[in-house]
C-alpha positions in Angstrom: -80.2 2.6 4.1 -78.0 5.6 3.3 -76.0 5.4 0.3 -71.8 5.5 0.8 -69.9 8.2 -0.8 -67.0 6.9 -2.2 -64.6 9.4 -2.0 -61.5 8.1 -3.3 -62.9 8.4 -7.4 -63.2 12.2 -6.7 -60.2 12.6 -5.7 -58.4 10.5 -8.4 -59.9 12.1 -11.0 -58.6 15.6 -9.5 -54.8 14.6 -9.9 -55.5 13.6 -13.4 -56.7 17.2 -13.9 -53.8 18.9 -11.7 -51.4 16.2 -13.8 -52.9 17.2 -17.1 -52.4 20.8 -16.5 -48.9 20.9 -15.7 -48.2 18.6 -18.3 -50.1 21.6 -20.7 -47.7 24.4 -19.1 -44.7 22.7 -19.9 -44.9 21.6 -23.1 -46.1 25.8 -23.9 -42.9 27.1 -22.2 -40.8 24.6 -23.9 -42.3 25.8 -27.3 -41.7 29.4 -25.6 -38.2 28.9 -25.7 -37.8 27.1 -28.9 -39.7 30.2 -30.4 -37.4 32.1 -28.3 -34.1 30.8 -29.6 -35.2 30.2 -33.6 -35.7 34.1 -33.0 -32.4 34.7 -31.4 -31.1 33.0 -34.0 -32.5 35.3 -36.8 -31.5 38.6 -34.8 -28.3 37.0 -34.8 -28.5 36.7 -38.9 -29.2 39.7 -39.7 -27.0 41.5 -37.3 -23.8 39.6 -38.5 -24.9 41.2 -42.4 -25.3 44.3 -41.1 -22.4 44.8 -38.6 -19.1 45.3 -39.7 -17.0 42.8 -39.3 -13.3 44.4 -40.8 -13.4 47.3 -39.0 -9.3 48.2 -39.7 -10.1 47.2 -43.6 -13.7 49.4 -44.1 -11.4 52.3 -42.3 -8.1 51.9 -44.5 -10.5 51.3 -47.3 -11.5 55.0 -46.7 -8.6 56.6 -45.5 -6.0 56.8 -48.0 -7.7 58.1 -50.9 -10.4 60.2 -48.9 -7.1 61.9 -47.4 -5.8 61.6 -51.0 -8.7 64.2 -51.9 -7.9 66.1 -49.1 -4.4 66.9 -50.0 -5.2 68.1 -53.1 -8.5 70.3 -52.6 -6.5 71.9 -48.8 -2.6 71.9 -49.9 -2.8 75.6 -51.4 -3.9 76.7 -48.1 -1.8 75.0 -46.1 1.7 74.7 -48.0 2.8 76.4 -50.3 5.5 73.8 -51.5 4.1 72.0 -55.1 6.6 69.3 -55.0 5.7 68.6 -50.9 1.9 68.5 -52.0 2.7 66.3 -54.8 4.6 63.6 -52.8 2.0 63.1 -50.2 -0.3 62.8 -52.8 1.2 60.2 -55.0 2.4 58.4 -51.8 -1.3 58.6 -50.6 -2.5 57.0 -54.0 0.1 54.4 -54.0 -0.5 53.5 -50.9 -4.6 53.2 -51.4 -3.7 51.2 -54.4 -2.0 48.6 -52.8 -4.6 48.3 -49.9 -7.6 47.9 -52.1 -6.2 45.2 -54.5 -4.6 42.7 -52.1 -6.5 43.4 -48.6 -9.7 45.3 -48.7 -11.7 43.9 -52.0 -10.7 40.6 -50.5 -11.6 40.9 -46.9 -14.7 42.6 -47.5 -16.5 41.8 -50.6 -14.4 38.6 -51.4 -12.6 39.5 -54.6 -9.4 39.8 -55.9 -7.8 40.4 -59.6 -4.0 40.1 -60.7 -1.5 39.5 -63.4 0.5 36.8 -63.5 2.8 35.6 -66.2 2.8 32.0 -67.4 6.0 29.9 -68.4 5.8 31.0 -72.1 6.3 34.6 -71.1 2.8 35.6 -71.6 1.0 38.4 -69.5 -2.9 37.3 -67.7 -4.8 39.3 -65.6 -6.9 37.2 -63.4 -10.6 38.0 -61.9 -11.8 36.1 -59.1 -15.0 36.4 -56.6 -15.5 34.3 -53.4 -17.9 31.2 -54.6 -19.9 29.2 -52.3 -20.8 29.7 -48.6 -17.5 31.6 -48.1 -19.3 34.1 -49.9 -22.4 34.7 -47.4 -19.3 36.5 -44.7 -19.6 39.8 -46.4 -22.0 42.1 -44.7 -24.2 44.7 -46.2 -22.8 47.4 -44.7 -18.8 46.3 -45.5 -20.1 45.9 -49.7 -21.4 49.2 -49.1 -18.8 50.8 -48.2 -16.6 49.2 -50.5 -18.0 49.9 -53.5 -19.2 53.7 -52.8 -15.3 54.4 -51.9 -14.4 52.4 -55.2 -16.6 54.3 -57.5 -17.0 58.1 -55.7 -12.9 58.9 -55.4 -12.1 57.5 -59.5 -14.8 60.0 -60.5 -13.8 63.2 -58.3 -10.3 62.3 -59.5 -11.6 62.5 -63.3 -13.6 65.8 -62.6 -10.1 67.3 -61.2 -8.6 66.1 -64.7 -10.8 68.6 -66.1 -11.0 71.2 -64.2 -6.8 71.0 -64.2 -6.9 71.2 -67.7 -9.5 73.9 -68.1 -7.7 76.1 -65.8 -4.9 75.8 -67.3 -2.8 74.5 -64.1 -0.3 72.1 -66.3 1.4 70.9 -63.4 -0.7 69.3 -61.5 -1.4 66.9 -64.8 0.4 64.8 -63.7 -1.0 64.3 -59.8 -4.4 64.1 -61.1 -3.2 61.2 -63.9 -1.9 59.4 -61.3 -5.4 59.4 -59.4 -7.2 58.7 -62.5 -4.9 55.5 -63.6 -4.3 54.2 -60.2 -7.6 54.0 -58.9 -9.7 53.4 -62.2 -8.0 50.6 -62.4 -9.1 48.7 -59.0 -12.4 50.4 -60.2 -12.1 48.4 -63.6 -10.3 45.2 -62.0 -13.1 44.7 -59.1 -16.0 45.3 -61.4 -14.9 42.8 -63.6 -14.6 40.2 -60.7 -18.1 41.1 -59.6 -19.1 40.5 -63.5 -16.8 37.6 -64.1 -13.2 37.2 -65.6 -14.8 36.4 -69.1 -17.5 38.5 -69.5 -16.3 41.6 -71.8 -17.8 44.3 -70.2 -18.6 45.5 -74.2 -21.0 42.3 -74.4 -22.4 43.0 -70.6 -23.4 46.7 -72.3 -25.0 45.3 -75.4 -27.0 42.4 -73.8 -28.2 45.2 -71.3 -29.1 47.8 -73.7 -30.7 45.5 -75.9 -33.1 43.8 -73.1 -34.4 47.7 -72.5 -34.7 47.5 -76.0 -36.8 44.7 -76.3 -38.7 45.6 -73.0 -39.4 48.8 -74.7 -41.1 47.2 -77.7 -42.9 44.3 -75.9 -44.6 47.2 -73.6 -45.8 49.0 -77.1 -47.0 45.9 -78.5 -49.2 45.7 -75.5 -50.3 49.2 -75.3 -51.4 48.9 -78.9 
């Protein structure tokens, strides 16, 4: 007798296979596109901390007392009016002041210092820094900018305090004052935000001189 061929278990196991497979390449394009989007997700991340996101405030940040700088270096050459130079110059200052301590500091590195005066009469200046998740909005780049404005204008202003008084050139004492005061103090009011109200920047000084210290003799302790 000849044997029958049953075809039908041949052909049942081949969907299986066929089923199997498909059921293989979807589940690896769904993890494809969960990969996909946890990495979108981390582009997005560091994008957002390094793109600016106050561009108006990073330029106003900037402009005043960059254009303050200006003034002074280019008025001789193009004016020859003192008291026109001096205006534009103070008014320049003044108006950087004002923009750094009540929009800039807080929009892009979250901080913010003022006086205020109690009901007993009594002057305090307050230091504050953005706490919490609020504080993860500041970018890279904005800090950056912020704090190389804050710190390169105070000391070009104090290196024109000294060359004005080397040269001689009394009058412009006063100009260069005026740069000095107005904008070491958002130098001095920021930094102690970014420190902390309380902490005297005396005792920050100390603590940090003396951990180099003690640095300095643990590494010749082990050297010996």
């Amino acid at each position: 007798m000849t044997p029958v061929v049953d075809d039908a278990v041949p052909a049942e196991h081949a969907r299986k296979r066929r089923a199997c497979l498909r059921l293989n390449m979807l589940t690896e394009d769904t993890n494809d596109e969960d990969v996909s989007l946890f990495d979108a997700e981390e582009d997005a991340g560091k994008k957002s901390k390094k793109s600016i996101k106050h561009p108006l405030a990073s330029f106003f940040h900037l402009f005043f007392r960059v254009s303050a700088v200006l003034v002074y270096l280019l008025c001789g050459i193009f004016s020859s009016s003192f008291i026109a130079c001096m205006v534009t110059i103070i008014l320049l200052l003044s108006c950087d002041f004002w923009t750094v301590k009540n929009i800039t500091g807080r929009l892009m590195v979250g901080l913010r210092w003022w006086n205020q005066v109690d009901d007993d009469g009594r002057s305090h200046w307050v230091f504050e820094a953005r706490k919490g998740a609020g504080k993860q909005q500041a970018s890279d780049s904005e800090s950056r900018i912020f704090w190389i404005g804050l710190i390169v204008c105070p000391v070009l202003w104090v290196v024109f305090a000294f060359s004005t008084l080397f040269s001689l050139k009394i009058k412009w004492v006063p100009v260069v004052v005026m740069g000095v005061v107005l904008q070491g103090a958002n130098l001095y009011g920021y930094v102690r935000c970014k420190v902390g109200g309380k902490t005297s920047l005396k005792n920050m000084a100390t603590n940090y001189f003396g951990r180099q210290f003690l640095k300095q003799a643990m590494s010749k302790e082990e050297e010996s």
